[in-house]
C-alpha positions as CSV (number, residue, x, y, z in Angstrom):
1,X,34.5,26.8,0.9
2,X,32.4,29.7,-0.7
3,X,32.4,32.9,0.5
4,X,29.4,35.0,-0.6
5,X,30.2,38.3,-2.5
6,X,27.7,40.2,-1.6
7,X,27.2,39.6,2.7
8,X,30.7,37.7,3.1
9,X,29.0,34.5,4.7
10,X,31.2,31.2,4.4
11,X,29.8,28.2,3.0
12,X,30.9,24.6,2.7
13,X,28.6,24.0,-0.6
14,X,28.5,26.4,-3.4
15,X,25.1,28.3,-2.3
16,X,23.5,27.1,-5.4
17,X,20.1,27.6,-3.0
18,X,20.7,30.8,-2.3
19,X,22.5,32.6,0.8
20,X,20.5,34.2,3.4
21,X,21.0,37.7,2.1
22,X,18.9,36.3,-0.7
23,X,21.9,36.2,-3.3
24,X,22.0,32.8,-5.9
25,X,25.0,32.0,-7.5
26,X,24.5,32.0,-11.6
27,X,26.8,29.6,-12.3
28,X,29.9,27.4,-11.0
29,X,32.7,28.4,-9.5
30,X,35.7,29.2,-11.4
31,X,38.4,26.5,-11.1
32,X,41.6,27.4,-9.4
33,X,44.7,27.9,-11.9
34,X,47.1,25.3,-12.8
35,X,50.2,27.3,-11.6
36,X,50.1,30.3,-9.6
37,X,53.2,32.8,-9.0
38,X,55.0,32.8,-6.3
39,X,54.3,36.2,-3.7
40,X,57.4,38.5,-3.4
41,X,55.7,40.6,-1.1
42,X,56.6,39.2,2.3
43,X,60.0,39.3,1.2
44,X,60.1,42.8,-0.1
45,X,58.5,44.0,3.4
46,X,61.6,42.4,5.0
47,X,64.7,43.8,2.9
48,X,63.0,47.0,2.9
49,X,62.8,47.3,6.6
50,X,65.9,46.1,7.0
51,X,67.5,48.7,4.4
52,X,65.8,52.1,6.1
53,X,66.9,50.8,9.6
54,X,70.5,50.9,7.8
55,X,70.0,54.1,6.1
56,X,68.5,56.1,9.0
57,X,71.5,55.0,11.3
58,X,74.0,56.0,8.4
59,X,72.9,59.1,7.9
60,X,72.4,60.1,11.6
61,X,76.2,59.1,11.5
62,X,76.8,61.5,8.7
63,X,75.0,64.3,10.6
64,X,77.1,63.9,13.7
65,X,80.1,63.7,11.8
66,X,79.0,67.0,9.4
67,X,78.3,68.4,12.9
68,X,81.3,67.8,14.7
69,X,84.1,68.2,11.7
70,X,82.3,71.6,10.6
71,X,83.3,73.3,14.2
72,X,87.0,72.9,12.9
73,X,87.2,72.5,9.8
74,X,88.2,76.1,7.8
75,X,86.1,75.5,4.4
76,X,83.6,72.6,3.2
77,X,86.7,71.7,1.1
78,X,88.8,70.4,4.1
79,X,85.6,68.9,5.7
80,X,85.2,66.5,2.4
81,X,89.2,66.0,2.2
82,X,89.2,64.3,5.8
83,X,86.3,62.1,5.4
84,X,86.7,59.3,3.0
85,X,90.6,59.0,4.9
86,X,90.3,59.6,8.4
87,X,87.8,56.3,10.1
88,X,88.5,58.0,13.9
89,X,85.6,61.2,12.9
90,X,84.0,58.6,11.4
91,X,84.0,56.2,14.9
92,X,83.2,59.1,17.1
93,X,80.0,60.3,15.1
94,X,79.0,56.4,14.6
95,X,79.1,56.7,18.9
96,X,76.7,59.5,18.7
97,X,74.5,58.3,16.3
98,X,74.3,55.4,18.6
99,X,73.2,57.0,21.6
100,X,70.8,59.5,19.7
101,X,69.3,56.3,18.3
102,X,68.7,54.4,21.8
103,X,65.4,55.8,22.8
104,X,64.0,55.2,19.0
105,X,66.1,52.2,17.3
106,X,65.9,49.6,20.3
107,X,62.2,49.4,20.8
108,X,61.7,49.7,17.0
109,X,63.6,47.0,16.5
110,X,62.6,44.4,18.9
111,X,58.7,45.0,17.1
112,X,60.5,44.7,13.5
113,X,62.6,41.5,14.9
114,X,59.5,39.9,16.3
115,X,57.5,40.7,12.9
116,X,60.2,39.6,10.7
117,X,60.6,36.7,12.0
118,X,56.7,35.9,11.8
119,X,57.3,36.3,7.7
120,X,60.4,34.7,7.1
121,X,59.1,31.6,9.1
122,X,56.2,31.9,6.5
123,X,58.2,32.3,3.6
124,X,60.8,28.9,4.6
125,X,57.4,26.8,5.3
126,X,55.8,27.6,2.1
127,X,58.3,28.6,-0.9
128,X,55.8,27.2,-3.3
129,X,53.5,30.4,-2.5
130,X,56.2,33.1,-1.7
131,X,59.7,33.7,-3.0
132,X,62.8,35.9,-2.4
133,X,63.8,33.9,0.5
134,X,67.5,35.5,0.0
135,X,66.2,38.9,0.5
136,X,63.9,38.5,3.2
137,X,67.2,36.7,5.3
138,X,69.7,39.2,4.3
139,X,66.8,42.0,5.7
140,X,66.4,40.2,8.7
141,X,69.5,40.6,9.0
142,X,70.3,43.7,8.8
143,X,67.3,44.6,10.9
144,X,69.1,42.9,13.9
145,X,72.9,44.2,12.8
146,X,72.0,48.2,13.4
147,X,70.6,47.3,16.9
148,X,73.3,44.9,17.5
149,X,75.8,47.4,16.4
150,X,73.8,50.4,18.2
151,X,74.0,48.8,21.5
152,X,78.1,47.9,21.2
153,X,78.5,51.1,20.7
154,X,76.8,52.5,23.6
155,X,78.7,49.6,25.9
156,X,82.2,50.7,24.5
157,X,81.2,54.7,25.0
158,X,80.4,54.4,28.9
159,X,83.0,54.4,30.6
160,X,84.6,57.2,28.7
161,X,80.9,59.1,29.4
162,X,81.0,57.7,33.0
163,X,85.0,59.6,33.3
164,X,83.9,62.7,31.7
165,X,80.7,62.8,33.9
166,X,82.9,62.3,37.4
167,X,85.2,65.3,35.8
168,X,81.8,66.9,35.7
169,X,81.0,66.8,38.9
170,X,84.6,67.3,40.2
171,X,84.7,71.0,38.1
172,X,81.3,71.6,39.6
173,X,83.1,71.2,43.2
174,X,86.0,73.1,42.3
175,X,84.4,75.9,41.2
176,X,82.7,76.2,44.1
177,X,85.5,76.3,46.3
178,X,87.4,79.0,43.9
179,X,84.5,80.9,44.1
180,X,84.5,81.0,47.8
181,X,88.2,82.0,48.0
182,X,88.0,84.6,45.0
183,X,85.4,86.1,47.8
184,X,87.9,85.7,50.8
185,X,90.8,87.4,48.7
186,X,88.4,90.5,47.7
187,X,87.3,90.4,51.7
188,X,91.2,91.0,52.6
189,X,91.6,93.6,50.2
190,X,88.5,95.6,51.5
191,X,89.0,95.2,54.9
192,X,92.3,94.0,55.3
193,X,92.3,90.5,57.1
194,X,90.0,87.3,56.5
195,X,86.9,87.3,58.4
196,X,86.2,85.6,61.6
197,X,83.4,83.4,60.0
198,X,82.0,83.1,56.9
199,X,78.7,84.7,57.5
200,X,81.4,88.1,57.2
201,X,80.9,87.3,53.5
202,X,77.5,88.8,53.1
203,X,79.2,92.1,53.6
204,X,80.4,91.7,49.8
205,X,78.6,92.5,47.0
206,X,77.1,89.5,45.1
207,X,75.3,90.4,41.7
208,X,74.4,87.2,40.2
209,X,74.1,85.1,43.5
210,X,77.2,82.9,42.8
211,X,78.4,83.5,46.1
212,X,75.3,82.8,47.7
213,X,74.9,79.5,45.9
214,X,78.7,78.5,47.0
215,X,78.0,79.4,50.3
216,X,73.9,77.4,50.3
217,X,75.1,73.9,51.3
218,X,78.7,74.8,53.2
219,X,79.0,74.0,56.9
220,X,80.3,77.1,58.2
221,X,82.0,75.4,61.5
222,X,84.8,73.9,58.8
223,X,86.3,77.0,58.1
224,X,89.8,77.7,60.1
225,X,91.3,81.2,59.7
226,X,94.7,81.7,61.2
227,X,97.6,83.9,61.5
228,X,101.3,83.5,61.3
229,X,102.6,85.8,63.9
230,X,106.4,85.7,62.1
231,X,104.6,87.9,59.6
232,X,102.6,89.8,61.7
233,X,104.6,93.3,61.8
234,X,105.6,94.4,65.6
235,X,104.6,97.1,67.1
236,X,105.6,99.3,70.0
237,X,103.4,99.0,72.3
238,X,101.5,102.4,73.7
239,X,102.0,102.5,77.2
240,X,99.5,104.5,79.0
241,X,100.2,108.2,80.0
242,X,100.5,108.3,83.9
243,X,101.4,104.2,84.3
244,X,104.9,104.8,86.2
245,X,102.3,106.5,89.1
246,X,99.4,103.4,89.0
247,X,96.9,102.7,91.8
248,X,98.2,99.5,92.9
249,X,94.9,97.7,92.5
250,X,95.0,98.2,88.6
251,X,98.2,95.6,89.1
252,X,101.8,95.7,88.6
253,X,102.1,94.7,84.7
254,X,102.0,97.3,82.0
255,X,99.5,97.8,80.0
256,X,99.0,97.9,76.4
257,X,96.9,99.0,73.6
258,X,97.5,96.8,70.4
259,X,95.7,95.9,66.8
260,X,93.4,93.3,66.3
261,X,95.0,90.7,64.8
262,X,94.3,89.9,61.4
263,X,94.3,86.4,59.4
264,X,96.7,85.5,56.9
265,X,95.7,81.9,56.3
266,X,92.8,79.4,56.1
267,X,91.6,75.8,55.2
268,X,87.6,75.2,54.3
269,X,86.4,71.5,54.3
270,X,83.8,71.0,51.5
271,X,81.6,68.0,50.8
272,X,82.8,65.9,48.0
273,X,80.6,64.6,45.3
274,X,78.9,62.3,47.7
275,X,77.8,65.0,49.4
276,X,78.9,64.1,52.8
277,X,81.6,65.8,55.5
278,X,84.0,63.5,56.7
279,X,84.7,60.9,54.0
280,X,87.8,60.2,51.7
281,X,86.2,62.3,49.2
282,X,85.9,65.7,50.4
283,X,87.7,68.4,49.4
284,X,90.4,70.8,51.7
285,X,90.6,74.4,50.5
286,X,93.3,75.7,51.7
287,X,95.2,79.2,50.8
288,X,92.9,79.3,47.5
289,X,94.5,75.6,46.4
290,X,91.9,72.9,46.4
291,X,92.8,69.2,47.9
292,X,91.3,66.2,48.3
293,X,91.0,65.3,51.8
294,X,93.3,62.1,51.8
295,X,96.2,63.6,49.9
296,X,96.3,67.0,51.3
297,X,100.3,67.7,52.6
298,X,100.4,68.5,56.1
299,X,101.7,72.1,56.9
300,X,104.7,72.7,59.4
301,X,103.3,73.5,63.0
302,X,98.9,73.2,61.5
303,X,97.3,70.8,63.8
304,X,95.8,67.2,62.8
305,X,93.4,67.3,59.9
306,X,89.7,68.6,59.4
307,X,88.6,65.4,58.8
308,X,90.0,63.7,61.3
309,X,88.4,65.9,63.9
310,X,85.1,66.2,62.6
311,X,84.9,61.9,62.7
């Protein structure tokens, strides 16, 4: 086949008539060489990629490990004195590497996998043309250890992220329910009892809405205040001037003014991370101590539980 230099049209014959862009050849073509070197370029492509994907996941392991020992270490000389020595920083920043690398490394890699496998497969059919064949397997191989090794690391880190997620959520909850008694304990101390209902706690001060956010999803008709009359301090009562001389109609008991009583004691049900009243997960505050709803201790004399009642 001849290909024309100046318009690019193939031929069969050597256009010794002339090609339609009006070209002629001037003379024959030039004989092919007698040995021609082998191409290393296929194989070069392949150890190269293979060596950046390990160099970019190294040294995002050295960043997170420079990151996380630098927060405790007291001088860049104790940071380099742990590092060669200790392989657990070395783990834990390898773990975030991994999962910085997820978004970036995995679809990356599938393309270089697919690609490099195209030129290796050229390089094994036709050694006579292109060499390095040892290179270009040991880059494919690399090229599929970092995602190999990027995704075992994710897999052995989730259920460790999955725990300290839940602890997330369960912190979340508990701070909710402190905040909510941290208001009930400043309601007692300005007006001396625990409300009646939790709408009573609008009458506090709120400055950067914390309350109202712990209050936004809460089902008011949970809370229980009560009273433990053995505590309650007796009075005498004030009988009424002139009751020894009554109108019989008023009736025959005596009469008398007392306080209103006030509440020493409560338990708030809260939703539990599934959101929902009246499942094992829901949380009991009770006395400013928070407990989950199926291993709360029964008190002496309290009636049966809040959850109970509300299924």
């Amino acid at each position: 086949m001849t290909i024309c230099p100046c318009c690019g049209v193939k031929s069969d014959g050597f256009l010794s008539d002339g090609c339609v862009c009006g070209a002629r050849a001037v003379g024959e073509a030039l004989p092919k060489p007698e040995h021609e070197l082998p191409s290393y370029g296929r194989s070069l492509v392949l150890a190269v990629t293979g060596t950046l994907m390990v160099l970019v996941f190294l040294t995002q392991t050295f960043v997170a490990l420079t990151q996380t020992s630098a927060r405790g270490a007291k001088s860049n000389l104790a940071l380099l004195s742990m590092i060669p020595f200790d392989p657990l920083p070395w783990l834990a920043a390898s773990e975030t590497a991994a999962w910085r690398l997820k978004w970036v490394a995995i679809p990356l890699s599938i393309f270089v996998l697919w690609f490099g496998r195209k030129l290796h497969r050229s390089i094994v059919h036709s050694p006579d043309r292109f060499c390095g064949l040892r290179y270009a397997r040991r880059g494919c191989v690399a090229s599929a250890a970092v995602p190999l090794l990027i995704l075992i690391l994710i897999g052995v880190t989730v259920p460790e992220r999955l725990r300290a997620r839940q602890l997330g959520i369960e912190a979340g909850l508990n701070a909710q329910a402190y905040r909510i008694d941290r208001a009930l304990v400043e309601y007692r101390e300005k007006f001396g009892g625990l409300p009646d209902n939790m709408s009573d706690l609008s009458r506090l001060p709120d400055a950067d809405d914390s309350l109202a956010a712990a209050l936004r999803n809460l089902d008011a008709s949970t809370y229980r205040p009560s009273a433990e009359l053995a505590a309650v301090p007796k009075q005498k009562p004030q009988t009424l001037r002139g009751a020894a001389i009554r109108n019989a109609s008023i009736g025959g008991a005596d009469e008398a003014i007392t306080e209103r009583l006030s509440f020493t004691n409560y338990e708030l049900l809260l939703p539990g991370p599934d959101k929902q009243l009246g499942t094992e997960d829901d949380l009991i505050l009770r006395d400013g101590v928070v407990y989950k709803a199926s291993e709360i201790p029964r008190r002496p004399g309290s009636t049966a539980s809040m959850k109970t009642s509300r299924r």
